[in-house]
BAFI-71501 format. One record per atom (N, C-alpha, C): residue number from 1; residue in three letters; atom name; x, y, z. Coordinates in steps of 0.05 Angstrom, whole numbers, plus 5000, padded with zeros to 4 digits. Example, Ala and Ser with C-alpha at 12.3 -4.5 7.8 and 13.67 -1.06 7.14 Angstrom:
# residues 2
@resi:1 | resn:ALA | name:N | px:5264 | py:4886 | pz:5156 .
@resi:1 | resn:ALA | name:CA | px:5246 | py:4910 | pz:5156 .
@resi:1 | resn:ALA | name:C | px:5264 | py:4934 | pz:5156 .
@resi:2 | resn:SER | name:N | px:5257 | py:4955 | pz:5142 .
@resi:2 | resn:SER | name:CA | px:5273 | py:4979 | pz:5143 .
@resi:2 | resn:SER | name:C | px:5258 | py:5001 | pz:5157 .
//
This chain:
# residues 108
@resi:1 | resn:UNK | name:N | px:0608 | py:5785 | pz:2591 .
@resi:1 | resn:UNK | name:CA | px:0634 | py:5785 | pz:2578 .
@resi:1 | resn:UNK | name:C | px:0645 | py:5814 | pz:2579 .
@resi:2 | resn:UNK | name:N | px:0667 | py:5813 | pz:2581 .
@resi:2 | resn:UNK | name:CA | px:0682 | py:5837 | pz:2592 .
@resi:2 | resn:UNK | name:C | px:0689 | py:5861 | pz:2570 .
@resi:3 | resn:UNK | name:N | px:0683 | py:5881 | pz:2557 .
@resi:3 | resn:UNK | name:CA | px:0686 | py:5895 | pz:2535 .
@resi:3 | resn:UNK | name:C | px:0717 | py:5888 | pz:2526 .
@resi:4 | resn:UNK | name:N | px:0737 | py:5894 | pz:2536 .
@resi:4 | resn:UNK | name:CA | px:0765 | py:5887 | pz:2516 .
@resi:4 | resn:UNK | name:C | px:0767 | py:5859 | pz:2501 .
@resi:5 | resn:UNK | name:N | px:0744 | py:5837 | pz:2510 .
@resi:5 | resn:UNK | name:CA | px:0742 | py:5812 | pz:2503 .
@resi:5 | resn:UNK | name:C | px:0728 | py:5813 | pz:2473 .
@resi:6 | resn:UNK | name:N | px:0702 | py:5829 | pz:2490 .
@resi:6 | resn:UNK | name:CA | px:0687 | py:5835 | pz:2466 .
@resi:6 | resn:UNK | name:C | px:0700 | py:5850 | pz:2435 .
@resi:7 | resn:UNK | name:N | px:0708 | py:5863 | pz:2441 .
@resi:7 | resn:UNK | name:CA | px:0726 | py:5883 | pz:2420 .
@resi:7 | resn:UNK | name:C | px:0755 | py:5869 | pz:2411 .
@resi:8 | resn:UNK | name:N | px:0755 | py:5848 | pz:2421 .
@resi:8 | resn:UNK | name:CA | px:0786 | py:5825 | pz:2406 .
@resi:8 | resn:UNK | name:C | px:0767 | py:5813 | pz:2391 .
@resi:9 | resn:UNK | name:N | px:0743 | py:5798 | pz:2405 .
@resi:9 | resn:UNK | name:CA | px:0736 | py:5786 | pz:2387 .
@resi:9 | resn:UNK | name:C | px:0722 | py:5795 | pz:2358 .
@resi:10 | resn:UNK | name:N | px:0715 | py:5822 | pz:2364 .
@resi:10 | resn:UNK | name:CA | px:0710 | py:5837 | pz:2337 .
@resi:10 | resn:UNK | name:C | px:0738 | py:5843 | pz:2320 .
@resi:11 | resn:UNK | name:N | px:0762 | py:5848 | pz:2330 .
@resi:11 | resn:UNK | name:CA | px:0782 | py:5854 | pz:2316 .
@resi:11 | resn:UNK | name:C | px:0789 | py:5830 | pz:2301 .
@resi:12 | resn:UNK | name:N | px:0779 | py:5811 | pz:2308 .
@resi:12 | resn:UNK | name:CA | px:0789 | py:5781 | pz:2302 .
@resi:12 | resn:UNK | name:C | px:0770 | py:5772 | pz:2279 .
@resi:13 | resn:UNK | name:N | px:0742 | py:5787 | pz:2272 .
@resi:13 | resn:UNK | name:CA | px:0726 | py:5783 | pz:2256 .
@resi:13 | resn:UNK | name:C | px:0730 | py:5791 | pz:2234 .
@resi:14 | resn:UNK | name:N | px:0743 | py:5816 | pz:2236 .
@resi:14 | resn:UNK | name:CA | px:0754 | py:5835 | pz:2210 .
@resi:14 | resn:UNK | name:C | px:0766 | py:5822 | pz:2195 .
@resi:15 | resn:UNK | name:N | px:0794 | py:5815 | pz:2189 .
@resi:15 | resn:UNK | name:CA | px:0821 | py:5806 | pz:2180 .
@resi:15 | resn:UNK | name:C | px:0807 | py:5774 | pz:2169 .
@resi:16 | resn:UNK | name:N | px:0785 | py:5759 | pz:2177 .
@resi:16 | resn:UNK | name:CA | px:0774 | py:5731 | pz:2179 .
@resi:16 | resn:UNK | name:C | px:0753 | py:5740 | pz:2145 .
@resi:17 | resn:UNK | name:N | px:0731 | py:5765 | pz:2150 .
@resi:17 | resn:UNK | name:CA | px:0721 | py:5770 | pz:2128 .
@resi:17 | resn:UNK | name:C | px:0742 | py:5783 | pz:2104 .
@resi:18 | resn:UNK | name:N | px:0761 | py:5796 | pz:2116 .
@resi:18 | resn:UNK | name:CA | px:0779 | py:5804 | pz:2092 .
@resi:18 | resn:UNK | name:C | px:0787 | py:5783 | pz:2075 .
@resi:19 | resn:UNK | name:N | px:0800 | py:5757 | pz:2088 .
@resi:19 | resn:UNK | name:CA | px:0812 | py:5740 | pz:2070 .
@resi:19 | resn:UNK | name:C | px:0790 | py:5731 | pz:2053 .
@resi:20 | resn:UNK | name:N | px:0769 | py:5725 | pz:2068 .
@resi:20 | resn:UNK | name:CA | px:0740 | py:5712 | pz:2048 .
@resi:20 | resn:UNK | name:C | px:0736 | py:5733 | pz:2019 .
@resi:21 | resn:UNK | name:N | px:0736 | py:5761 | pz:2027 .
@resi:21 | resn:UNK | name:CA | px:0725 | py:5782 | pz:2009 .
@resi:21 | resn:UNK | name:C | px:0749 | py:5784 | pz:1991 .
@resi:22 | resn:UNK | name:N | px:0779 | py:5773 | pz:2000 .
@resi:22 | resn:UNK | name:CA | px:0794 | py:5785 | pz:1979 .
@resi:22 | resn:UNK | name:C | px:0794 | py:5747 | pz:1959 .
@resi:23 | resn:UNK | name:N | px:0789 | py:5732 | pz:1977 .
@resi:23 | resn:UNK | name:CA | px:0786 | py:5700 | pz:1956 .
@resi:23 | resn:UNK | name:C | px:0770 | py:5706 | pz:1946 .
@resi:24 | resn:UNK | name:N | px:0738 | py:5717 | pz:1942 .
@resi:24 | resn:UNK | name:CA | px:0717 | py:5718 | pz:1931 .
@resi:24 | resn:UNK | name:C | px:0722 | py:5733 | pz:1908 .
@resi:25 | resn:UNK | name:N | px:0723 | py:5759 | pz:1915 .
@resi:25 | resn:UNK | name:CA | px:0736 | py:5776 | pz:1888 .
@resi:25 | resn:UNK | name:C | px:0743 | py:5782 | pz:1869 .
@resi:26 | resn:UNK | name:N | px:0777 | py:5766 | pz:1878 .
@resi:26 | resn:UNK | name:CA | px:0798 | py:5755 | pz:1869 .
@resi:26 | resn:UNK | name:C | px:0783 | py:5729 | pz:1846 .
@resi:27 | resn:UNK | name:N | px:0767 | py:5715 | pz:1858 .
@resi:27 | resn:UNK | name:CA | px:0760 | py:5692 | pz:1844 .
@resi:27 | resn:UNK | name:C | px:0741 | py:5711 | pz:1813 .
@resi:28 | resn:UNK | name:N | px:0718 | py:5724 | pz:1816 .
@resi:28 | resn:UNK | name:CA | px:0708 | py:5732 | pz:1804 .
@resi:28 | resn:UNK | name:C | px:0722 | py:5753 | pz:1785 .
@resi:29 | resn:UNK | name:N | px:0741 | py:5759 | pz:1799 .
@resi:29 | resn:UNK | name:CA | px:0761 | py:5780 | pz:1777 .
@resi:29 | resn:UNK | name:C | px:0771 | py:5773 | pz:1751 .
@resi:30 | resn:UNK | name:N | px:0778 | py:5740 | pz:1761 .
@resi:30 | resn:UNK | name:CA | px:0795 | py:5726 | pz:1741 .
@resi:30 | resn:UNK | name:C | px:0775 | py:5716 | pz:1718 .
@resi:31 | resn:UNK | name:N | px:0756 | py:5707 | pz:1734 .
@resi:31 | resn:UNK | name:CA | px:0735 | py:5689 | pz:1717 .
@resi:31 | resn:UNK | name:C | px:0713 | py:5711 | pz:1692 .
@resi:32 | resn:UNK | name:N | px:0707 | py:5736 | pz:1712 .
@resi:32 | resn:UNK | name:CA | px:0688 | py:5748 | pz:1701 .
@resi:32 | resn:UNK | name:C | px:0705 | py:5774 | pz:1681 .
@resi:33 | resn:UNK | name:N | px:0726 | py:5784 | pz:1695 .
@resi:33 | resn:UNK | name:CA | px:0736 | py:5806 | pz:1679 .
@resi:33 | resn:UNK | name:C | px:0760 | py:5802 | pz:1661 .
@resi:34 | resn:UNK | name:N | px:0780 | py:5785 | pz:1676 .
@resi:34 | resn:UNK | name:CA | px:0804 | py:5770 | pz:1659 .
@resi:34 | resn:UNK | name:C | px:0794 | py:5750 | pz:1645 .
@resi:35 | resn:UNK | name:N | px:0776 | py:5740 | pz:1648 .
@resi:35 | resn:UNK | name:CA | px:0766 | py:5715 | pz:1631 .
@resi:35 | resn:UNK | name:C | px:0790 | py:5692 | pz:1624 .
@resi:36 | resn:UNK | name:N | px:0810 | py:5689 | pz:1645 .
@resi:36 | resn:UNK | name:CA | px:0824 | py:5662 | pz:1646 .
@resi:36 | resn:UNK | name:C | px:0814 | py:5643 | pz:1660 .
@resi:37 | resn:UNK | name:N | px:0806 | py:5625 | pz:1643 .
@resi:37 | resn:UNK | name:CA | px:0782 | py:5610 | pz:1658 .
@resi:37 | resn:UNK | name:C | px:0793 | py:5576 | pz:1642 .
@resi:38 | resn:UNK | name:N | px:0823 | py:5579 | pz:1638 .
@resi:38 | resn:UNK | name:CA | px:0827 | py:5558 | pz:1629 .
@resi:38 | resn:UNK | name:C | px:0838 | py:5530 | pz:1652 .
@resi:39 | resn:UNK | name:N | px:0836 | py:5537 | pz:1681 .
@resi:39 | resn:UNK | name:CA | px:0841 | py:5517 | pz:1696 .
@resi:39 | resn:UNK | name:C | px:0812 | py:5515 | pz:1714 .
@resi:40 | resn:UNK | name:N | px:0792 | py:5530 | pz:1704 .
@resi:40 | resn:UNK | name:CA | px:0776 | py:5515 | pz:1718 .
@resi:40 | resn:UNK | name:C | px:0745 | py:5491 | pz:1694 .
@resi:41 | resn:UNK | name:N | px:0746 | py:5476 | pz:1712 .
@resi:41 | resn:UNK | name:CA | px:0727 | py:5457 | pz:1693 .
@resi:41 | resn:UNK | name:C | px:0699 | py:5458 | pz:1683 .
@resi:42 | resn:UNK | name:N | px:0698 | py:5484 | pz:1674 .
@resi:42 | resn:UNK | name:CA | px:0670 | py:5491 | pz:1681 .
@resi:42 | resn:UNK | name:C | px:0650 | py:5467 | pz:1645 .
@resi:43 | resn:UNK | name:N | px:0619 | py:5472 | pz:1646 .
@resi:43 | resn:UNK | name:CA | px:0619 | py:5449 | pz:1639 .
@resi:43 | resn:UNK | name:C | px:0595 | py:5427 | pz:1654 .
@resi:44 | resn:UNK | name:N | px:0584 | py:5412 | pz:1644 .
@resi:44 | resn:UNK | name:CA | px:0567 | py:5384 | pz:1657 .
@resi:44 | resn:UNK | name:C | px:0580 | py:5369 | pz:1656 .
@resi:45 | resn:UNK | name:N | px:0603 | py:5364 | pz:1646 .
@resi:45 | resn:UNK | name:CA | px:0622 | py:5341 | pz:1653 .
@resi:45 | resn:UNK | name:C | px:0639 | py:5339 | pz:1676 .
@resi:46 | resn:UNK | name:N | px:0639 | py:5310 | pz:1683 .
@resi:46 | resn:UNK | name:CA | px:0650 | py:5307 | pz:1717 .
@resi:46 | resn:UNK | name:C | px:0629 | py:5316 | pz:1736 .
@resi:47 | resn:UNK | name:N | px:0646 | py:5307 | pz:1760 .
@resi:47 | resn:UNK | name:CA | px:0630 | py:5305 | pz:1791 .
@resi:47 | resn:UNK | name:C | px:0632 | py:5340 | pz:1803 .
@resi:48 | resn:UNK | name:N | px:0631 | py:5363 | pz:1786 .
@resi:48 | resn:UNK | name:CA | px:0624 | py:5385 | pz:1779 .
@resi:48 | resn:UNK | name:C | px:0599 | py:5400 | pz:1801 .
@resi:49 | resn:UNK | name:N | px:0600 | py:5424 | pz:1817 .
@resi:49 | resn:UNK | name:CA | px:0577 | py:5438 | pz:1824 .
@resi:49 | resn:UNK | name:C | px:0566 | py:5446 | pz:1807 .
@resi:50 | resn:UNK | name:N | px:0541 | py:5453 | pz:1811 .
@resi:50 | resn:UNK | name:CA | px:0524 | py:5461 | pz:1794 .
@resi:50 | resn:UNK | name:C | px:0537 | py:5488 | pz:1790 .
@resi:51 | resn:UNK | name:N | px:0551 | py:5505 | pz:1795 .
@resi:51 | resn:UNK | name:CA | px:0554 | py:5535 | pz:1797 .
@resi:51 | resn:UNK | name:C | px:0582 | py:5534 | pz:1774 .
@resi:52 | resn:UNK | name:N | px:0591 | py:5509 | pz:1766 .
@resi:52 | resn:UNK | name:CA | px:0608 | py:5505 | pz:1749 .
@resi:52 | resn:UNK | name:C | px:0604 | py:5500 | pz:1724 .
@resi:53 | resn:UNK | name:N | px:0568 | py:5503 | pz:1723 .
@resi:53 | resn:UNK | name:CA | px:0561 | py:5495 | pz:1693 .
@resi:53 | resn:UNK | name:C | px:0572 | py:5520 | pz:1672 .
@resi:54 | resn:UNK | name:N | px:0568 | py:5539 | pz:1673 .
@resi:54 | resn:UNK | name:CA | px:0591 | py:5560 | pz:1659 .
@resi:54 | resn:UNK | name:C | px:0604 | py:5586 | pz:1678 .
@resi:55 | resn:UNK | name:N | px:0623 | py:5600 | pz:1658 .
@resi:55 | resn:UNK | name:CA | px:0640 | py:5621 | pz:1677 .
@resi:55 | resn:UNK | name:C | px:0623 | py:5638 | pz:1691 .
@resi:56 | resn:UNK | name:N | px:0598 | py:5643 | pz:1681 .
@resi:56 | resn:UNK | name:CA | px:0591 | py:5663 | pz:1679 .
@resi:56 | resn:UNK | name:C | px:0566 | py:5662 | pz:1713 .
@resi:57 | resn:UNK | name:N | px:0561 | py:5640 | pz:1710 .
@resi:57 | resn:UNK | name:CA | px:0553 | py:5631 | pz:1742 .
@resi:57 | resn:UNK | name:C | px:0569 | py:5633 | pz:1762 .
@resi:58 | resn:UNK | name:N | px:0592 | py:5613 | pz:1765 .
@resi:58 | resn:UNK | name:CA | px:0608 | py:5610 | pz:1777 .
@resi:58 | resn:UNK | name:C | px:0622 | py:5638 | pz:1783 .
@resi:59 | resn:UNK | name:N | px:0620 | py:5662 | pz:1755 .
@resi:59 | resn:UNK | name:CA | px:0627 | py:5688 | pz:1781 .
@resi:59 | resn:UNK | name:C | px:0612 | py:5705 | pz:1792 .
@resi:60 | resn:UNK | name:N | px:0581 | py:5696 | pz:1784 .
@resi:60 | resn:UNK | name:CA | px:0565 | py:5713 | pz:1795 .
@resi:60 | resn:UNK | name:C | px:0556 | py:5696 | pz:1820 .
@resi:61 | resn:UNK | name:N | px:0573 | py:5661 | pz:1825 .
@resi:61 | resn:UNK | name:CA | px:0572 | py:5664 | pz:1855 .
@resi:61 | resn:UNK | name:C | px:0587 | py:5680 | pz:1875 .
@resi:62 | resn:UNK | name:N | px:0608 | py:5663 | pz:1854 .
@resi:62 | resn:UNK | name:CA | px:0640 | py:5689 | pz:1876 .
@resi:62 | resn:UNK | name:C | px:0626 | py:5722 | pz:1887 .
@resi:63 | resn:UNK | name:N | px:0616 | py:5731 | pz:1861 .
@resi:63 | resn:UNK | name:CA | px:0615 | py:5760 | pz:1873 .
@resi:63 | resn:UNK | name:C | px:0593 | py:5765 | pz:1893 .
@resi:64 | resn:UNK | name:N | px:0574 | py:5746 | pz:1888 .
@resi:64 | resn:UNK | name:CA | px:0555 | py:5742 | pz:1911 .
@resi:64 | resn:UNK | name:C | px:0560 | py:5737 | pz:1932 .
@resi:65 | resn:UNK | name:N | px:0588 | py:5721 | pz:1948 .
@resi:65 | resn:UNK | name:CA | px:0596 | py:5719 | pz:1976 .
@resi:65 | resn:UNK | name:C | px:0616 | py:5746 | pz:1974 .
@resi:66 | resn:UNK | name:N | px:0629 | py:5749 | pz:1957 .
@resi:66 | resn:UNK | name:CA | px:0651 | py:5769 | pz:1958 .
@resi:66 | resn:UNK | name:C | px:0633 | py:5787 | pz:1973 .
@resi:67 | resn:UNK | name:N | px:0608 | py:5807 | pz:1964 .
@resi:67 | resn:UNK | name:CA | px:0601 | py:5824 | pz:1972 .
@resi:67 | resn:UNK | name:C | px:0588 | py:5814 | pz:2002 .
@resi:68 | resn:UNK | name:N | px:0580 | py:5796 | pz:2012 .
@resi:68 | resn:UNK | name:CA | px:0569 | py:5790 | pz:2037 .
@resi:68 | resn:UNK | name:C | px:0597 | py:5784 | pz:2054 .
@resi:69 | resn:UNK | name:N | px:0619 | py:5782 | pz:2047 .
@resi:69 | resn:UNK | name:CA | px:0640 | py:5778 | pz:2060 .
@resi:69 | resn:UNK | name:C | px:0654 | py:5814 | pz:2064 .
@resi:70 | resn:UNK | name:N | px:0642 | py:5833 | pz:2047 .
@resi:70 | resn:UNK | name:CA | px:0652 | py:5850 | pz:2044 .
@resi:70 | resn:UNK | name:C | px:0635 | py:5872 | pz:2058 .
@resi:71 | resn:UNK | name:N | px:0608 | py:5864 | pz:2066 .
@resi:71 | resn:UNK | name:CA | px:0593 | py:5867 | pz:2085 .
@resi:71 | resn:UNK | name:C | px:0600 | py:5870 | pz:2108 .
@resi:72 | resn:UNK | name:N | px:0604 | py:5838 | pz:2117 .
@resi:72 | resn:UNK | name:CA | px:0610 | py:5837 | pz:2147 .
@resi:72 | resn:UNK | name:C | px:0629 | py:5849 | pz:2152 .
@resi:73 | resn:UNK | name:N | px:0658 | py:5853 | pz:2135 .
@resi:73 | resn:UNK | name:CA | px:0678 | py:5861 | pz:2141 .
@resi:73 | resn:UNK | name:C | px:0677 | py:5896 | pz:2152 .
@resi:74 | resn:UNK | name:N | px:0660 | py:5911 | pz:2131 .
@resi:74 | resn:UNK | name:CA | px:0656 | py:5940 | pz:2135 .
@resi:74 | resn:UNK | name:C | px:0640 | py:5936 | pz:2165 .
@resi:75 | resn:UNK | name:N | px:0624 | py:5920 | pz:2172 .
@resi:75 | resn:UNK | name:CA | px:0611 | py:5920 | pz:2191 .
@resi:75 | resn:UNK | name:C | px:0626 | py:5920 | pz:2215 .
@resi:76 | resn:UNK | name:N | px:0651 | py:5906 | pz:2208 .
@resi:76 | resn:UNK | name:CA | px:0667 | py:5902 | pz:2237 .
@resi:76 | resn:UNK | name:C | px:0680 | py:5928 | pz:2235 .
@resi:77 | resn:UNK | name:N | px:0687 | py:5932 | pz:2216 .
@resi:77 | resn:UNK | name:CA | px:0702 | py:5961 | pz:2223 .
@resi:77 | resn:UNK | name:C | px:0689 | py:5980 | pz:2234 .
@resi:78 | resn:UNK | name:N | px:0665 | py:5987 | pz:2222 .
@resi:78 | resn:UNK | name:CA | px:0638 | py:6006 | pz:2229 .
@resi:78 | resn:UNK | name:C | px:0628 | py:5996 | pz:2270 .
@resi:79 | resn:UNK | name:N | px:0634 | py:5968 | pz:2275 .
@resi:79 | resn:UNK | name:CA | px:0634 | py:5965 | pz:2300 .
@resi:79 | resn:UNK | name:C | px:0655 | py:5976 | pz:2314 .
@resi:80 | resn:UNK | name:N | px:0675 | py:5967 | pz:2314 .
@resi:80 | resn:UNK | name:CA | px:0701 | py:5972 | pz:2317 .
@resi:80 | resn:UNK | name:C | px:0694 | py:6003 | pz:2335 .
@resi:81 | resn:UNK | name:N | px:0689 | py:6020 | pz:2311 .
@resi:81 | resn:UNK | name:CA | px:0689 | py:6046 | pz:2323 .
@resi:81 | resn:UNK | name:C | px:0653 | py:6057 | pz:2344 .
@resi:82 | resn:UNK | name:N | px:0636 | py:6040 | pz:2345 .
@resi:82 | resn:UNK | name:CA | px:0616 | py:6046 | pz:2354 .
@resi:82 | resn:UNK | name:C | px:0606 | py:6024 | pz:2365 .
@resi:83 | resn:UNK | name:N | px:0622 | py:6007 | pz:2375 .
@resi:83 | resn:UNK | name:CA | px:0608 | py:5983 | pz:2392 .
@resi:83 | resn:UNK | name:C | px:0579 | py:5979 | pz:2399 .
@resi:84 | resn:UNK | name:N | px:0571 | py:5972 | pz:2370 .
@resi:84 | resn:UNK | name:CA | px:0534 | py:5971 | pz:2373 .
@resi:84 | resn:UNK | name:C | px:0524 | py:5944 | pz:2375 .
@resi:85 | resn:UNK | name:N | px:0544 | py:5933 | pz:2353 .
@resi:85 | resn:UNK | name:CA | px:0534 | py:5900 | pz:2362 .
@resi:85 | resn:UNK | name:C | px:0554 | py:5886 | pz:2374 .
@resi:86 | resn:UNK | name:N | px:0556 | py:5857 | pz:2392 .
@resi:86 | resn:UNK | name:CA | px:0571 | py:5851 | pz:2414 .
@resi:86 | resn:UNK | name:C | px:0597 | py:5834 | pz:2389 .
@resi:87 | resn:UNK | name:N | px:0619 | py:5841 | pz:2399 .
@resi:87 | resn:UNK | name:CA | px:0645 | py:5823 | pz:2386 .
@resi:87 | resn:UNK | name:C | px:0633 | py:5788 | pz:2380 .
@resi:88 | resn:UNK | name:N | px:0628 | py:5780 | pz:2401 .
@resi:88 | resn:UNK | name:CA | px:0620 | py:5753 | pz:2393 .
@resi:88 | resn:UNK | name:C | px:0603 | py:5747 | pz:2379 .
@resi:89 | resn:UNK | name:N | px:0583 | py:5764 | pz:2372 .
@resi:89 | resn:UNK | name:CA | px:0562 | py:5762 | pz:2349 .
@resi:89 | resn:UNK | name:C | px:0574 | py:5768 | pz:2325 .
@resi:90 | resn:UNK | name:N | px:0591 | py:5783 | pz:2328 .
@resi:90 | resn:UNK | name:CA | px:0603 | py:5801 | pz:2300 .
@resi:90 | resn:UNK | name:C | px:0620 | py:5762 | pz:2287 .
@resi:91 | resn:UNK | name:N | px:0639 | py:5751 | pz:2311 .
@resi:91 | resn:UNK | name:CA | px:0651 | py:5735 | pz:2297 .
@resi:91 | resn:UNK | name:C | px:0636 | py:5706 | pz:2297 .
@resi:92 | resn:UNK | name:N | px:0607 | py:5707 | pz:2306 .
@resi:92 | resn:UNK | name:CA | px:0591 | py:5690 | pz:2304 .
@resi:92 | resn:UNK | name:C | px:0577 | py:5691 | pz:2272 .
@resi:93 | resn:UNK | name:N | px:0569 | py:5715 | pz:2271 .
@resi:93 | resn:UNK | name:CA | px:0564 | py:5709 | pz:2241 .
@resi:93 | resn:UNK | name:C | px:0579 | py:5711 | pz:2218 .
@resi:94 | resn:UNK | name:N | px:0607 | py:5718 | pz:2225 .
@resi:94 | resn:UNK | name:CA | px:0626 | py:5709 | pz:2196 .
@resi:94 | resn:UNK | name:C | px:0628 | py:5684 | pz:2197 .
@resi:95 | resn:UNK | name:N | px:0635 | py:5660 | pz:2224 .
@resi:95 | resn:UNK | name:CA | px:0642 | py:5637 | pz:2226 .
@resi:95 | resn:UNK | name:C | px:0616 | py:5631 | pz:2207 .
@resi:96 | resn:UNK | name:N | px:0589 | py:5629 | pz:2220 .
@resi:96 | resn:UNK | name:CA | px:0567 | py:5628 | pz:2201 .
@resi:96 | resn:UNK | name:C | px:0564 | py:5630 | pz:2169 .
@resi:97 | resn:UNK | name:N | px:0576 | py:5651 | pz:2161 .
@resi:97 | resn:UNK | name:CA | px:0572 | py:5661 | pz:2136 .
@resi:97 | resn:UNK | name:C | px:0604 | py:5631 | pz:2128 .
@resi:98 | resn:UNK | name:N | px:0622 | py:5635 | pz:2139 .
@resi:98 | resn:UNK | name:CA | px:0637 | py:5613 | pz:2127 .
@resi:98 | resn:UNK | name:C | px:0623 | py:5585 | pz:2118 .
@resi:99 | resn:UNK | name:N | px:0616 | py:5572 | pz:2137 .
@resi:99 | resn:UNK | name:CA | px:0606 | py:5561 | pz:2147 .
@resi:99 | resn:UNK | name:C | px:0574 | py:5549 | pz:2119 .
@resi:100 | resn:UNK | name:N | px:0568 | py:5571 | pz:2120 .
@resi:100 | resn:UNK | name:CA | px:0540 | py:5572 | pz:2088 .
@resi:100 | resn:UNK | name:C | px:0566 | py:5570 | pz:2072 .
@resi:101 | resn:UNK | name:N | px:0582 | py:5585 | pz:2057 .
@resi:101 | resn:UNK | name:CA | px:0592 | py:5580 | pz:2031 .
@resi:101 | resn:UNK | name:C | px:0608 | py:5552 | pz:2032 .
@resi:102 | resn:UNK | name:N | px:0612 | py:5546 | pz:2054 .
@resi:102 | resn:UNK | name:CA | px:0625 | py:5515 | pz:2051 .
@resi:102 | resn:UNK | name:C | px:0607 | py:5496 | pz:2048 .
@resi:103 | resn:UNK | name:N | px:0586 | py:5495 | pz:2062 .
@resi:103 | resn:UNK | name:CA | px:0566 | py:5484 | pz:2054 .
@resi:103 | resn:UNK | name:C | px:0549 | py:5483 | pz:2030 .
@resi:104 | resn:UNK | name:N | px:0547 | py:5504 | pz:2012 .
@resi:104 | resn:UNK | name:CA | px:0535 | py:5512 | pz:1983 .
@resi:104 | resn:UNK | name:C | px:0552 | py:5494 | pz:1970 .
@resi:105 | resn:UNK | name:N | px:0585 | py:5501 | pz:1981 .
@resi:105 | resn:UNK | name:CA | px:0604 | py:5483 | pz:1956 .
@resi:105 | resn:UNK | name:C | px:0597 | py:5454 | pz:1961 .
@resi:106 | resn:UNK | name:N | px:0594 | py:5449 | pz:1979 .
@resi:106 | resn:UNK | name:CA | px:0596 | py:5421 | pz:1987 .
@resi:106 | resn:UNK | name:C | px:0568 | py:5406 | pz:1973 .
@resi:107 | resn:UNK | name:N | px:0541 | py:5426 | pz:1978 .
@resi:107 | resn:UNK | name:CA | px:0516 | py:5416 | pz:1966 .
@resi:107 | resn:UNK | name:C | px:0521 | py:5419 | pz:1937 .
@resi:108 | resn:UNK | name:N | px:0525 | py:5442 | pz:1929 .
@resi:108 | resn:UNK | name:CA | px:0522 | py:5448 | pz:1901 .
@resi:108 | resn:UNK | name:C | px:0532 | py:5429 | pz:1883 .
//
């Protein structure tokens, strides 16, 4: 694969973990530091994830992908300028990392 390919597809990885890291965050910001936590259902009642049993889980999941989304993201940038690991791997493991938190929600 041809390096300018490689290096779109890293540029393409970046902006993909940002939105994750700024929903993750964003989520935990509200829940854990604003403590408006009046539209979500948290609780054993209803068809509920387990990570919804109180606020206080539910944002220590958020902040738990937030930072692995916030990871990969520094990582692409940190690639970006030192092309160490290949672009397609870079956006192989965000798809990945998507990919696990959809699936946690979906099991949980």
């Amino acid at each position: 694969m041809n390096k300018d390919l490689a290096k779109f597809l890293n540029i393409i990885s970046i902006p993909v973990n940002g939105i994750f890291v700024f929903i993750n965050l964003s989520e935990y910001y509200i829940v854990a530091i604003k403590k408006d936590i009046a539209l979500y259902p948290f609780g054993e009642s209803g068809p509920a994830h387990y990570y919804y049993r109180t606020a206080d889980l539910y944002a220590l999941v958020a902040l738990s992908y937030g930072i692995l989304f916030l990871l990969m993201f520094l990582l692409g940038i940190w690639n970006l300028k030192t092309n160490k690991v290949h672009g397609l791997l870079m956006l192989m493991l965000s798809i990945g990392l998507i990919i696990v938190q959809l699936f946690h929600g979906l099991l949980g």
